[in-house]
C-alpha positions as CSV (number, residue, x, y, z in Angstrom):
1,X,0.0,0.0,0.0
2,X,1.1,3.4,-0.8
3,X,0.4,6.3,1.6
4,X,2.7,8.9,-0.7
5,X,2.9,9.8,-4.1
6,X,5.6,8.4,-6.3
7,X,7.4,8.7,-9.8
8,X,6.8,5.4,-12.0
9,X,9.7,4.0,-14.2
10,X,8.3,3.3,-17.9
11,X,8.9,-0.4,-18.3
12,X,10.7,-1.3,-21.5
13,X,10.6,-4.4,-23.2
14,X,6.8,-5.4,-22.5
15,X,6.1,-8.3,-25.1
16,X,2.4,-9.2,-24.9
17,X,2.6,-12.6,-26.0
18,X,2.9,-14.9,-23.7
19,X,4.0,-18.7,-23.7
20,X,1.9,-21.0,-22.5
21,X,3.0,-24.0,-21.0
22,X,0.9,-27.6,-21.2
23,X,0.1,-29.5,-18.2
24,X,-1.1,-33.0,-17.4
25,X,-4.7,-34.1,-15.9
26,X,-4.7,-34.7,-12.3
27,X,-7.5,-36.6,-10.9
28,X,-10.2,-34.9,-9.1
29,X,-9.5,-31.9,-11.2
30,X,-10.5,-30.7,-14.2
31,X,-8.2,-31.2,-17.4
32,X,-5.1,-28.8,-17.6
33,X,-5.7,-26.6,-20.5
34,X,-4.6,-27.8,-23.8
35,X,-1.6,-25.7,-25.8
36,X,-4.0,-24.6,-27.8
37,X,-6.6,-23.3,-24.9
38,X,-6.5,-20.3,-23.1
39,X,-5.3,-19.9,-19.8
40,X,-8.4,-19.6,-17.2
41,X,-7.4,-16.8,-14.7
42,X,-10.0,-16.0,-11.9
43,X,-9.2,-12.7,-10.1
44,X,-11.4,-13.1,-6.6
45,X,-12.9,-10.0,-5.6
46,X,-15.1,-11.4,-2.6
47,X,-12.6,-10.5,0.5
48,X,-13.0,-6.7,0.1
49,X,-10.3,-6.0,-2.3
50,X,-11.6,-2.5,-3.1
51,X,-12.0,-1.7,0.7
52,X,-10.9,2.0,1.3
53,X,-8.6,2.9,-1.7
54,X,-7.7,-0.3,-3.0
55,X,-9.7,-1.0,-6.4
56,X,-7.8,-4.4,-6.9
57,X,-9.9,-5.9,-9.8
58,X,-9.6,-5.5,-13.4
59,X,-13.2,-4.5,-14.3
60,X,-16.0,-3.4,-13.3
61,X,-17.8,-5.3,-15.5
62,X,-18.0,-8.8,-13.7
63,X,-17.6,-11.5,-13.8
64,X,-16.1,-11.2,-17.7
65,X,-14.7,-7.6,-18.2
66,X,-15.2,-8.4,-21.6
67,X,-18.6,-6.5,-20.9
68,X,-17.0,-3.3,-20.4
69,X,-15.2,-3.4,-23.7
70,X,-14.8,-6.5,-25.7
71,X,-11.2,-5.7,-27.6
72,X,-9.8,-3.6,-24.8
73,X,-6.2,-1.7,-26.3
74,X,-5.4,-0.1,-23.3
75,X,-5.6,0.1,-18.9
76,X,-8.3,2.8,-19.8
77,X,-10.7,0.6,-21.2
78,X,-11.5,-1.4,-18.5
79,X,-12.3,0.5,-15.0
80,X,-10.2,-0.8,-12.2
81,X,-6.4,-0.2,-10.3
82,X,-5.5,-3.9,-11.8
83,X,-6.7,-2.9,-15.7
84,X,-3.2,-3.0,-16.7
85,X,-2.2,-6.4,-15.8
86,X,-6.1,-7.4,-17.6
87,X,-6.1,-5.9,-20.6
88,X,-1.9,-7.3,-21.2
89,X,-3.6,-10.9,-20.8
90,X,-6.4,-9.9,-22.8
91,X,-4.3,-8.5,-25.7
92,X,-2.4,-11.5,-25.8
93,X,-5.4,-14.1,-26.8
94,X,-3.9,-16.6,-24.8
95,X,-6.0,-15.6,-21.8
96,X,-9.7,-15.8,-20.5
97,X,-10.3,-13.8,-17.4
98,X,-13.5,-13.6,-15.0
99,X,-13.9,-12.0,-11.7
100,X,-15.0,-13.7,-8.9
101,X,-17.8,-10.7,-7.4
102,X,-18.3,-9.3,-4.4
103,X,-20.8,-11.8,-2.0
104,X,-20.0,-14.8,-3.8
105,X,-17.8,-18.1,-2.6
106,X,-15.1,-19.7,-3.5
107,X,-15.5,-23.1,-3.9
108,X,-13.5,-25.9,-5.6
109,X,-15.5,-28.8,-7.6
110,X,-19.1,-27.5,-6.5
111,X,-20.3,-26.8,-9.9
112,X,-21.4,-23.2,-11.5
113,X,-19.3,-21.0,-14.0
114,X,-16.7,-19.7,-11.8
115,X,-15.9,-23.2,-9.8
116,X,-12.3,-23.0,-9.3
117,X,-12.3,-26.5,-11.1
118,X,-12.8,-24.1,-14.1
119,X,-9.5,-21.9,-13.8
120,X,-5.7,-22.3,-14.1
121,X,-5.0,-19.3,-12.1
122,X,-6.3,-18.3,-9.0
123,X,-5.4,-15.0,-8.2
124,X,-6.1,-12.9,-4.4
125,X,-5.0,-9.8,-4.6
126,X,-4.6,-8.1,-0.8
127,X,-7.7,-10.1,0.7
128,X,-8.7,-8.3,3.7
129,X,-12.1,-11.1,4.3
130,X,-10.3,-14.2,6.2
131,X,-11.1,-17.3,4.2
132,X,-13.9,-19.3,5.8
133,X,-13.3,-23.1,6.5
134,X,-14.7,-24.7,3.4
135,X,-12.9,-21.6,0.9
136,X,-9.7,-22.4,2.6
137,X,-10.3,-26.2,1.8
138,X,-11.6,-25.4,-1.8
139,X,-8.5,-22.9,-2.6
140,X,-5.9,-25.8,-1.0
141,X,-7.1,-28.8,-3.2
142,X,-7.5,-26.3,-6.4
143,X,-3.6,-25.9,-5.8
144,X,-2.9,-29.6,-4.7
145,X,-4.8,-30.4,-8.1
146,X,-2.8,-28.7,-10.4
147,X,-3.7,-24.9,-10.0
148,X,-1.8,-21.9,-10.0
149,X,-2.3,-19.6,-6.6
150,X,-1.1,-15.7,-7.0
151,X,-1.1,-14.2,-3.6
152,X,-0.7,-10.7,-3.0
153,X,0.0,-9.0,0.3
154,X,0.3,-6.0,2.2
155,X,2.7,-4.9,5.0
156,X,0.8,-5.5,8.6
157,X,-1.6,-3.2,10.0
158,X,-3.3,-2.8,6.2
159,X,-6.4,-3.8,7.8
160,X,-8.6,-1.8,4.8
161,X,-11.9,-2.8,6.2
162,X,-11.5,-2.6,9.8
163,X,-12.6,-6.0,11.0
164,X,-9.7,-6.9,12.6
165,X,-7.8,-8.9,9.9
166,X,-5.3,-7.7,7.3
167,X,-3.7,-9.2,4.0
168,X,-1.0,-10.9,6.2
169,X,-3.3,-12.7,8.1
170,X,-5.9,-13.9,6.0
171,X,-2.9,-15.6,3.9
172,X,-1.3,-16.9,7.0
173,X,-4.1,-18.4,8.1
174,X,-4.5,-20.0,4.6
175,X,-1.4,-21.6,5.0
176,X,-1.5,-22.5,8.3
177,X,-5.5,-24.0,9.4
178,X,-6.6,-26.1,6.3
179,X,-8.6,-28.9,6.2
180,X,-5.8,-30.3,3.6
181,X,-2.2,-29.4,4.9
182,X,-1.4,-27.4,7.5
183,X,1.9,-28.0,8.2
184,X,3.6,-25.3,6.1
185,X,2.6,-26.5,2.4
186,X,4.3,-24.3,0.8
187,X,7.3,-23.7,2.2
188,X,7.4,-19.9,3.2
189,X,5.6,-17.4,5.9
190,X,4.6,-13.9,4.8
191,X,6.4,-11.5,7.6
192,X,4.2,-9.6,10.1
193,X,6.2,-6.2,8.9
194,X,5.7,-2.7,7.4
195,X,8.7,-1.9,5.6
196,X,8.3,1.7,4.1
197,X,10.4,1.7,1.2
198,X,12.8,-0.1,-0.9
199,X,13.7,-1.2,-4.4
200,X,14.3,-5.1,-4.2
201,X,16.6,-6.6,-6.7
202,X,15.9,-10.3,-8.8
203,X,18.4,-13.1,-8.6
204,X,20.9,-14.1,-11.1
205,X,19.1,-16.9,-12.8
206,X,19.2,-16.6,-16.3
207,X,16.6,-20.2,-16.5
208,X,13.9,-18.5,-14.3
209,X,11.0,-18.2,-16.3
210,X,9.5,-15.8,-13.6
211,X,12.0,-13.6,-13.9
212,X,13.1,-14.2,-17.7
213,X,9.5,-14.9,-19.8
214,X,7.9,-14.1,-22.7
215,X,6.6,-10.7,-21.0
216,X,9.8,-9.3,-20.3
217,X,13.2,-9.6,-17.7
218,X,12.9,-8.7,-14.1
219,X,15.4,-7.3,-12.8
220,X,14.3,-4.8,-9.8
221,X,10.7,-4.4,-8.0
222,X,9.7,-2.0,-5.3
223,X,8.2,-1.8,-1.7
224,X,6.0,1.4,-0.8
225,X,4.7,0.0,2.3
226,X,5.1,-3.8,2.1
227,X,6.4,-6.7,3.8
228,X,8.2,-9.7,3.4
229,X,8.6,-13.7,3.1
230,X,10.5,-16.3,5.4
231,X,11.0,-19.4,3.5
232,X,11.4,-22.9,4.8
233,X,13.1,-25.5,1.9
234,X,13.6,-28.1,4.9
235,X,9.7,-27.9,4.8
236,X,9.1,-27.6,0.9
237,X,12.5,-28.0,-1.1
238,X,11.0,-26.3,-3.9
239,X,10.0,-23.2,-2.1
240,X,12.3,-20.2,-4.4
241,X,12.7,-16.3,-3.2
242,X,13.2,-14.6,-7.2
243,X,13.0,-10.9,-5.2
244,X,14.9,-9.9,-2.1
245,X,15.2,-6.5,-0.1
246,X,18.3,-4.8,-0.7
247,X,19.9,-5.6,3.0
248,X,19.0,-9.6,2.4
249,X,20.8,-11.9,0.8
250,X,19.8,-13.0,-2.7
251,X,18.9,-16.3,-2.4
252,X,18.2,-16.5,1.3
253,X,15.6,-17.8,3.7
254,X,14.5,-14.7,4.8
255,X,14.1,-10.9,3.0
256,X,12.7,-12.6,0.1
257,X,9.9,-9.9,-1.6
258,X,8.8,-12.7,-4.0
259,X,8.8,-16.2,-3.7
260,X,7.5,-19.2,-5.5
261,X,6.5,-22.6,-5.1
262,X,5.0,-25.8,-5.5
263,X,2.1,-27.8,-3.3
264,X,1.0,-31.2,-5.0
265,X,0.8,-30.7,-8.5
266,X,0.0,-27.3,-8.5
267,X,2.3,-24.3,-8.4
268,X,2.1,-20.7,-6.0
269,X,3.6,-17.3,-6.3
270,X,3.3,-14.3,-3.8
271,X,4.3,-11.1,-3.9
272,X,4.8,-8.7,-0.5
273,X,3.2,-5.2,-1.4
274,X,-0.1,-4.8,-3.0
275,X,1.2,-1.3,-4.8
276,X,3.1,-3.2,-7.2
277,X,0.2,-4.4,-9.5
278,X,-1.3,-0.8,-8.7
279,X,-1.5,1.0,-12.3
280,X,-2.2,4.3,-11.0
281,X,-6.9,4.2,-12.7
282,X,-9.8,3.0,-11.3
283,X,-13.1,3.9,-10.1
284,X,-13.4,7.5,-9.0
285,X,-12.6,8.1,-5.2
286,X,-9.7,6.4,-4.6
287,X,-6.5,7.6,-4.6
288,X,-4.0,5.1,-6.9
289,X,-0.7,5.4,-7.6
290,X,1.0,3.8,-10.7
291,X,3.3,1.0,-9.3
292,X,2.4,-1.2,-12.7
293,X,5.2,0.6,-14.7
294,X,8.0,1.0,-11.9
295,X,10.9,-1.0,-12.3
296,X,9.8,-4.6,-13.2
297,X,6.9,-4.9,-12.0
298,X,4.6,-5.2,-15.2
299,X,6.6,-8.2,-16.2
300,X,6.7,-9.8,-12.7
301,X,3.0,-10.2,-12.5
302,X,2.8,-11.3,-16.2
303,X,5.6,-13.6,-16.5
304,X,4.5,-14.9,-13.0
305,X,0.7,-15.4,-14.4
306,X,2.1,-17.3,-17.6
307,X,4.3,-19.4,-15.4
308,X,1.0,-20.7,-12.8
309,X,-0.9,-21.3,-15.8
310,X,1.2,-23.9,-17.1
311,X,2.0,-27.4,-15.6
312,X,3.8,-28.2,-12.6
313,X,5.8,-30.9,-13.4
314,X,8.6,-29.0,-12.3
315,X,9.6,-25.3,-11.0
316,X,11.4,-24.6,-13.9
C-alpha cells in the first residue's frame, strides 16, 4: 500500500505474448488446458479487495470484463487499479479472465461458472475477508490439483476494512488452518512487517522463467509500504525467493519480496506489497498510484501469471 505519491519507471521491453505451458490431468481436477486453450485466470474480488482505496480488480464489469469493452487496447478501457495487468492478458489471446464478485464463494468442484475446477489461475489480490473453513479447503485442493495460486499481500496493519484482519493474516491463516495441509505446504511465511520503502533486486538466474518470460526480464521491483517472506526449503525443497530487499541476501531464507513454489501438482507465487500491481486508474474516489510501470513490475505479475498457468511438473 502506498500512503505517498511516487514517480513510476516506464517499463521497457513489455512483449504481450505470452508462452503458455501444457500440463497434465490430475485426478479430481479438471483437465489442464490444452496448448491450444486459453489460460483460465479468476481474479477473486469477494474479500473486500476494493476496501478503502484499493480498487484491486480488473473491471468493473463482472464477472467477464469483456462486458466493459470486448477488444480492450489499453488500462483505460477497462475500470479498475489492476486494468493494466487485464487488458496485457487480454491482448495477448492466450488468456480468459473472469472476476469472482463481491458476495460470492469460493468453492472448488461444487459446480457453476466460476468453480475454481474451471480456472488455471487463481489470483487474491490483498484479501482483507479471512477465508472461511470450506474456501480455505476449496482454494488448497485447487492448488494440490494442479492450479496456479497468486497471492498478494500487504505490509501488517493494512487492515482496509477494519474488522480486525489484514492481507498478512488472511494468507497466514491459509497456510496454516486447512482442512488439507497445515503444516507449512508451501514452504514460506509472509512476515508480520511494514517496511516503508525499498527497491528489491531479482536473482541471477538466467533459466527463471518468472523472472526471464515471454513478457519481459525482471530485474528490480519496489516496496512502498510492504512486507516480506521467510521461507522454509527443509519444509518444501521447492519453495524459491526470485525478489529480495536490498539488505537480504539473494537467495536467502529470509528478505525474500517474492517467492514461489510448488504444493502437490499445483504451483504458488506471492508477492509482498499490493502497490506493485497498482497501475495508477480506477473507479473514482480512490486515490491510486502507478506502481504497474515502476521497475519490473509489469513483467513480474505477467511472467508470474504465464508461469502458474502452465504445468507443474517442475519449478522450472
Amino acid at each position: 500500500m502506498r500512503t505517498r505519491p511516487r514517480t513510476a519507471a516506464l517499463l521497457g521491453g513489455l512483449t504481450l505474448v505470452a508462452g503458455l505451458l501444457g500440463g497434465a490431468t490430475t485426478a479430481g481436477a479438471a483437465p489442464a488446458h490444452r496448448d491450444a486453450d486459453p489460460v483460465r485466470v479468476l481474479f477473486d474480488n469477494t474479500k473486500a479487495e476494493t476496501a478503502g482505496n484499493a480498487d484491486w480488480i480488473v473491471s468493473t464489469s463482472q464477472p467477464d470484463p469483456t462486458g466493459e469493452n470486448a477488444d480492450p487496447q489499453d488500462e483505460g478501457d477497462w475500470t479498475g487499479a489492476l486494468s493494466a495487468w487485464g487488458v496485457a492478458l487480454q491482448k495477448t489471446g492466450g488468456y480468459s479472465l473472469d472476476t469472482l464478485p463481491d458476495g460470492d464463494t469460493i468453492t472448488y468442484g461444487g459446480g457453476g461458472d466460476l468453480d475454481l475446477s474451471k480456472f488455471d489461475v487463481f489470483v487474491l489480490p490483498e484479501p482483507n475477508v479471512a477465508l472461511s473453513a470450506d474456501e480455505k479447503t476449496a482454494v488448497m485442493k485447487f492448488v494440490q490439483a494442479g492450479g496456479g495460486l497468486f497471492m498478494i499481500s500487504d505490509h501488517d496493519n493494512s487492515d482496509r476494512n477494519n474488522d480486525g484482519i489484514d492481507s498478512v493474516g488472511v494468507l497466514n491463516d491459509l497456510m496454516t488452518d486447512n482442512s488439507v495441509d497445515s503444516s507449512d505446504p508451501f514452504g514460506f511465511s509472509i512476515d508480520v512487517k511494514d517496511i516503508s520503502s525499498d527497491t528489491p533486486a531479482a536473482v541471477d538466474d538466467g533459466s527463471n522463467p518468472v523472472l526471464h518470460g515471454s513478457f519481459g526480464d525482471v530485474t528490480k521491483s519496489a516496496i512502498h509500504d510492504g512486507t516480506t517472506q521467510t521461507l522454509k526449503p527443509s519444509d518444501n525443497s521447492n519453495v524459491t525467493g526470485l525478489v529480495y530487499l536490498s539488505s537480504a541476501t539473494a537467495g536467502g531464507d529470509s528478505g525474500a519480496f517474492f517467492t514461489t513454489s510448488t504444493f502437490g501438482d499445483g504451483r504458488v507465487a506471492v508477492w509482498g506489497d499490493s502497490s506493485t500491481i497498482d497501475d495508477g486508474t480506477g473507479q473514482s474516489g480512490n486515490t491510486l498510484y502507478d506502481g504497474w510501470n515502476e521497475n519490473s513490475n509489469a513483467a513480474l505479475a505477467l511472467n508470474a501469471t504465464a508461469w502458474l498457468g502452465g504445468a507443474a511438473s517442475s519449478v522450472r
